[in-house]
C-alpha positions in Angstrom: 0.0 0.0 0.0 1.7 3.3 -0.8 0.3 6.6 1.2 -0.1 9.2 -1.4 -0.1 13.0 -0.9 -1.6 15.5 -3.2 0.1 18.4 -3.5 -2.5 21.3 -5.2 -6.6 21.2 -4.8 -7.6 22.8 -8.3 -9.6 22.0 -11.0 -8.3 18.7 -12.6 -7.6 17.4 -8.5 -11.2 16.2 -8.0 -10.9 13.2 -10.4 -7.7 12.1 -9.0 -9.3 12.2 -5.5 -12.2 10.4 -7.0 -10.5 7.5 -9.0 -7.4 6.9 -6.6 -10.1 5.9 -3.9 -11.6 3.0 -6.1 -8.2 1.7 -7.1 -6.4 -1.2 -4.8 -2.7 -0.6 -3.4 -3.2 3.2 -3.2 -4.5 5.7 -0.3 -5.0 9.0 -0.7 -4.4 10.5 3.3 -3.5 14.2 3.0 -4.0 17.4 0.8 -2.4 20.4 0.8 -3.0 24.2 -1.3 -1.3 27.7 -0.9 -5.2 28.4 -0.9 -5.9 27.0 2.5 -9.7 27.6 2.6 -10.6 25.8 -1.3 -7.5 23.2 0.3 -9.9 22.6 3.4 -13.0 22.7 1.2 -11.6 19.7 -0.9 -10.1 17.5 1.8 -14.2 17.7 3.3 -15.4 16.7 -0.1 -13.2 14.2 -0.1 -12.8 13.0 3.4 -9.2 13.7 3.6 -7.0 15.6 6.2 -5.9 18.4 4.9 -2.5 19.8 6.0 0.5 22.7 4.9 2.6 21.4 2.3 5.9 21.6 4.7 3.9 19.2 7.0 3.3 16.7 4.0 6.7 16.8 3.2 8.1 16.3 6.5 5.6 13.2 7.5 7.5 9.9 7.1 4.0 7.8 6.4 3.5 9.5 3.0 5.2 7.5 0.9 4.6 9.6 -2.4 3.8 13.3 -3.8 0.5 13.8 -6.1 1.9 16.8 -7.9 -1.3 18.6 -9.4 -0.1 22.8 -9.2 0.0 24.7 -11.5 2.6 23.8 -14.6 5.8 26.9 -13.6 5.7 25.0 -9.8 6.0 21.3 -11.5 9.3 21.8 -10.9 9.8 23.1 -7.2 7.5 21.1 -6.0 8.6 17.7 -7.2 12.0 18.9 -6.3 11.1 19.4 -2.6 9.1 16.0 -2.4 12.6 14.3 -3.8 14.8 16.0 -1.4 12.1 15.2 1.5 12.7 11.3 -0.3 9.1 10.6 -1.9 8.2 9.1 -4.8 6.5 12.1 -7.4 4.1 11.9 -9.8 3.2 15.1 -11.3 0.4 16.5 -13.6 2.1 17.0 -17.0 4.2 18.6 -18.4 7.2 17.4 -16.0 8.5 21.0 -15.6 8.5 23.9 -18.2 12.2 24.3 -18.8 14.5 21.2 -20.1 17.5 22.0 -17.2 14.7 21.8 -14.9 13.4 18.4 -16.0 16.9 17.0 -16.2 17.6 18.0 -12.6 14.0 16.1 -11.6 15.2 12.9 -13.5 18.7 12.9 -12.2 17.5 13.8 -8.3 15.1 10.9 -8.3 18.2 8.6 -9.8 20.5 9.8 -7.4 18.0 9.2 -4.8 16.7 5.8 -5.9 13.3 7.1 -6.2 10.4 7.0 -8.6 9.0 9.8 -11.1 6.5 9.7 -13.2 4.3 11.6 -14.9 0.7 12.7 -16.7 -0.7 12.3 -19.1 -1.7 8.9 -18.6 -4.9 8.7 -20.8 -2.2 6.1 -23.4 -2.9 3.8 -20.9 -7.0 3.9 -21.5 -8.5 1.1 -24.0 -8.7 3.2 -26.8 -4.7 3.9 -27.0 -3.9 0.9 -26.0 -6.3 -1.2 -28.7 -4.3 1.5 -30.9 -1.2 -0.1 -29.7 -2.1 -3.7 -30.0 -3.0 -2.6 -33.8 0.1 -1.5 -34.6 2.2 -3.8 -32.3 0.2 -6.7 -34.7 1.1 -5.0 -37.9 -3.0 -4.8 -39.0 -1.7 -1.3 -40.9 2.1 -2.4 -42.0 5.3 -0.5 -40.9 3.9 2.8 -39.6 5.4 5.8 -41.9 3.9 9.0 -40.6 0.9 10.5 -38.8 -1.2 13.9 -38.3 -2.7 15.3 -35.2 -4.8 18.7 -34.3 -5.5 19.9 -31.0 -7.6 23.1 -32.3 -9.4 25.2 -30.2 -10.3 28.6 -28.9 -8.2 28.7 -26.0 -9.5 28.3 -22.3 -10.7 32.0 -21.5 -14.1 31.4 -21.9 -14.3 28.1 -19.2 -11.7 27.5 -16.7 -11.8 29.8 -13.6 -8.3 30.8 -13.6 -7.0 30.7 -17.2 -4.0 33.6 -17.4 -1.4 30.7 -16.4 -2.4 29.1 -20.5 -1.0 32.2 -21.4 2.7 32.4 -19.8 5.7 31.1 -20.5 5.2 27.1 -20.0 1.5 27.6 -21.1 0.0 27.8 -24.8 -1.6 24.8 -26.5 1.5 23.0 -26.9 3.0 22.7 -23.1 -1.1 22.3 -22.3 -2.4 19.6 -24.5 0.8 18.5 -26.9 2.1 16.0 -24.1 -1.7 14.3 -24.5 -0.6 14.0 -28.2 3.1 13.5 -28.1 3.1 10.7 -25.3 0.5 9.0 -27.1 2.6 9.0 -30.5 5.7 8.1 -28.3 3.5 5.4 -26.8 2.5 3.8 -30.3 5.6 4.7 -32.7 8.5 4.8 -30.4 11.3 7.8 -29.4 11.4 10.7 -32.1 14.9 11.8 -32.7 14.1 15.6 -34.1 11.8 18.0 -34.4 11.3 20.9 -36.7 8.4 24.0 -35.0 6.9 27.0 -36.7 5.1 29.4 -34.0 2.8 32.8 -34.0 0.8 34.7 -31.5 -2.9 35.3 -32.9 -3.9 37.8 -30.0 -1.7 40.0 -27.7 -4.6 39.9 -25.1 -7.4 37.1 -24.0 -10.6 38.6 -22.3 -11.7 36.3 -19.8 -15.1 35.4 -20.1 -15.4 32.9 -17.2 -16.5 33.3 -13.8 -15.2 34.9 -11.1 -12.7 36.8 -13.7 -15.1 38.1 -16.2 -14.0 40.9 -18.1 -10.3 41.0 -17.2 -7.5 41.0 -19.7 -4.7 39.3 -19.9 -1.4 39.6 -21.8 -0.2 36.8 -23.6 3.0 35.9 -23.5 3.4 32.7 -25.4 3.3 31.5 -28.8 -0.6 30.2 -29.4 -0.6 28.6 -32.6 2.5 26.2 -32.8 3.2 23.5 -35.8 5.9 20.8 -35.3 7.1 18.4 -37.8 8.5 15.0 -35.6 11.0 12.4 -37.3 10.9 9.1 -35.0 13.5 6.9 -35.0 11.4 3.7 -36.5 11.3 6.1 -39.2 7.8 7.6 -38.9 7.2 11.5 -39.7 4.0 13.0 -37.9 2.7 16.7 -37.4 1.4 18.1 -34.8 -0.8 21.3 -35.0 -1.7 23.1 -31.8 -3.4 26.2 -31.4 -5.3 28.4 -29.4 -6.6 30.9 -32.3 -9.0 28.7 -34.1 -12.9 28.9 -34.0 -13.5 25.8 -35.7 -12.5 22.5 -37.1 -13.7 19.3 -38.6 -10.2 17.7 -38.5 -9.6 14.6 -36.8 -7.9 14.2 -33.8 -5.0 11.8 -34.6 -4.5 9.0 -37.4 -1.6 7.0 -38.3 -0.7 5.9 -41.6 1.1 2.7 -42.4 2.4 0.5 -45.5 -0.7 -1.2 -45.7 -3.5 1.3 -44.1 -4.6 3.9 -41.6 -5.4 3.7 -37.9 -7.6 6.6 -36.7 -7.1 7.2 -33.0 -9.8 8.6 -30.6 -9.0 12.0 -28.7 -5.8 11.8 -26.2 -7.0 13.8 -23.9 -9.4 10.7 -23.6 -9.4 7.3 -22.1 -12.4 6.0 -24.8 -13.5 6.4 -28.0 -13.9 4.7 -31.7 -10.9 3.5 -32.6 -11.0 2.7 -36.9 -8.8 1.4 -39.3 -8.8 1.0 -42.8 -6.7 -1.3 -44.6 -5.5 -1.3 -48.5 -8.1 -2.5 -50.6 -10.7 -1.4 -48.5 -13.2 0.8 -49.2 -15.0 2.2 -45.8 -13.2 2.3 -42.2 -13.7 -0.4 -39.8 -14.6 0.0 -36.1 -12.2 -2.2 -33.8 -13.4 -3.4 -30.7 -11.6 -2.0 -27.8 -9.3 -4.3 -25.8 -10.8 -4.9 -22.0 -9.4 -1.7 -19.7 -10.4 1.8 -18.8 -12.6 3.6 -21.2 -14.1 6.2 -18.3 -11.7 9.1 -17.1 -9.4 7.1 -15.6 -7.0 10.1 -14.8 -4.9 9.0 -11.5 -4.0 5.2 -13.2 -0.7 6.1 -14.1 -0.1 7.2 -10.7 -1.3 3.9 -9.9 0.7 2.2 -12.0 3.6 3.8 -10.7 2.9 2.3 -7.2 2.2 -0.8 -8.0 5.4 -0.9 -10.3 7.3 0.4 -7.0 6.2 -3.1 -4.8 6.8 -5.4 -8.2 9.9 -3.9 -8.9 9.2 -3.4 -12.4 9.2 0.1 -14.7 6.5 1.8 -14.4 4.4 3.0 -18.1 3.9 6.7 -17.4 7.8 7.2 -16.8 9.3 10.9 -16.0 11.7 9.6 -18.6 9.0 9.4 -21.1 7.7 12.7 -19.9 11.2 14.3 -20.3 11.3 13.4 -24.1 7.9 14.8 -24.5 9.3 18.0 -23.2 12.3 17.8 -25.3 10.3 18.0 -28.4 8.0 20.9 -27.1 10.9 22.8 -26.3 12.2 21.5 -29.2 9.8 23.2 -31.4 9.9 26.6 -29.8 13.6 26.4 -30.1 13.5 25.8 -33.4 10.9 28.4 -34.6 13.1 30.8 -32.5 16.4 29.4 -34.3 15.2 28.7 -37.5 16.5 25.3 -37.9 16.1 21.7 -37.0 16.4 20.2 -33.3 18.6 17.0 -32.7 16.3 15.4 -29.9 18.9 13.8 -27.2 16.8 11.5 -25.4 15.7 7.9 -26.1 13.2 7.1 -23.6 12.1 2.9 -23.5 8.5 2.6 -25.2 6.4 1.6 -22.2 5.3 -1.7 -21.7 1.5 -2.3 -22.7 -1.0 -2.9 -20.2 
């Protein structure tokens, strides 16, 4: 049984509070928010003690961190939990800045600890039917894929939206690692990465509640194409972007030597999952293999713990989660440099489920 911690009471907490109590091997026993009152409101919700995020730290029954702040405190907060010598697994991405993820991956080495890290929706039935496909050749050798994550940005929804629009925000650092870990997941480690980057909009009015009307300066690229090599020889393009009112794109398909695999939305754990295959004339729905087709956000925390007593690697690795950030980086890097970005890391393909 590991005794988890959850660092950060926002938005995207209550699902982790709500799955991590139905799963076996995990407990959930404190909470901790630099808001105290919404911290205290959760932990009631929830029935968990809440407590100050030093006191979490310093208590030697909490066996692992639930990293869920906000994306620029990824990185000093998983830092602390190493240094206090428990396991983290953070909400993605690992950390915003490459020499910050580094210093996560070699801490936790040096330490003989565990990362890991969201997203872990690749380990939901649809990706991982999508994996089986492909791992049984139904579509050939794969040779490339194409994947959109278009929208209008997060202004008009989410309570406290200015942090999309920072550095370590846009649509790429917010949902690219949905996309990227799933192509990682499927096709393997990419080895470079070629971006192309504007900004739309200076300002975002926010349209939510309790912000309404305020305006905010943004100060990241918003619309962001990257063009990956892998190094089974796959080329896939990723377009993410805050600036766009509408779209009948799909979400993701891979193409192979002998058809096309259309895969259901990342962000997901579900979905249709199609393939068609050369000769054919209409797609073909593919039953999804038995596993988590709800929101199962919290499993590959799960995973990690269980991975931790069987002494085994765990799926939703922070080495995984450093390569994805690699290749983000790597795109603004190379829209700011105007060339192509050797990727340096060769993380293993996690394990099915």
């Amino acid at each position: 049984m590991k005794r988890i911690g959850i660092i950060g009471c926002g938005a995207i907490s209550g699902i982790y509070f709500e799955n991590l109590a139905k799963l076996d091997g995990v407990e959930v026993v404190a909470c901790a928010d630099l808001d105290l009152q919404r911290c205290s409101e959760v932990g009631v919700r929830y029935g968990v003690p809440s407590a100050k995020v030093e006191e979490i730290l310093a208590d030697p029954s909490v066996d692992m961190i639930l990293n869920l702040t906000v994306p620029k405190a990824h990185h000093e907060v998983s830092l602390l939990a190493l240094r206090s010598g428990k396991h983290v697994y953070s909400e993605k991405p690992l950390a915003i800045e490459l020499h910050e993820g580094r210093e996560l991956l070699e801490q936790a080495a040096e330490r003989g600890l565990r990362i890991g890290c969201a997203p872990d929706t690749f380990l939901g039935a649809a990706l991982q039917t999508c994996r089986k496909i492909l791992d049984d050749g139904m579509i050939g050798d794969p040779i490339g894929a194409n994947g959109f994550m278009l929208c209008h940005g997060h202004e008009s929804w989410h309570p406290s939206p200015q942090f999309y629009y920072e550095f370590g925000g846009g649509p790429l650092y917010d949902m690219g690692p949905y996309y990227l870990t799933a192509l990682v997941s499927l096709l393997g480690p990419a080895s470079q990465v070629v971006g192309m980057a504007q900004t739309t909009f200076p300002t975002r009015t926010i349209t939510s509640r309790p912000r309404n009307g305020e305006v905010i300066e943004v100060e990241t690229p918003t619309h962001l194409v990257s063009t990956i090599r892998f190094d089974a020889g796959a080329v896939a393009q990723l377009t993410t972007s805050f600036d766009v009112w509408a779209t009948e794109l799909p979400c993701l398909e891979v193409y192979g030597t002998k058809g096309s695999l259309s895969v259901p939305d990342p962000n997901g754990f579900g979905g249709s999952v199609r393939v068609r295959r050369e000769g054919e004339t209409e797609w073909s729905e593919v039953p999804l293999v038995p596993g988590c087709a709800e929101n199962g956000r919290g499993l590959g925390a799960w995973d990690m713990a269980q991975a931790i007593e069987e002494d085994r690697p765990h799926r939703a690795s922070g080495e995984m989660a450093f390569h994805v950030l690699e290749i983000i980086a790597g795109t603004h890097r190379s829209e700011k440099e105007g060339r192509r970005v050797e990727l340096t890391t060769r993380p293993e393909r996690p394990a099915p489920l």
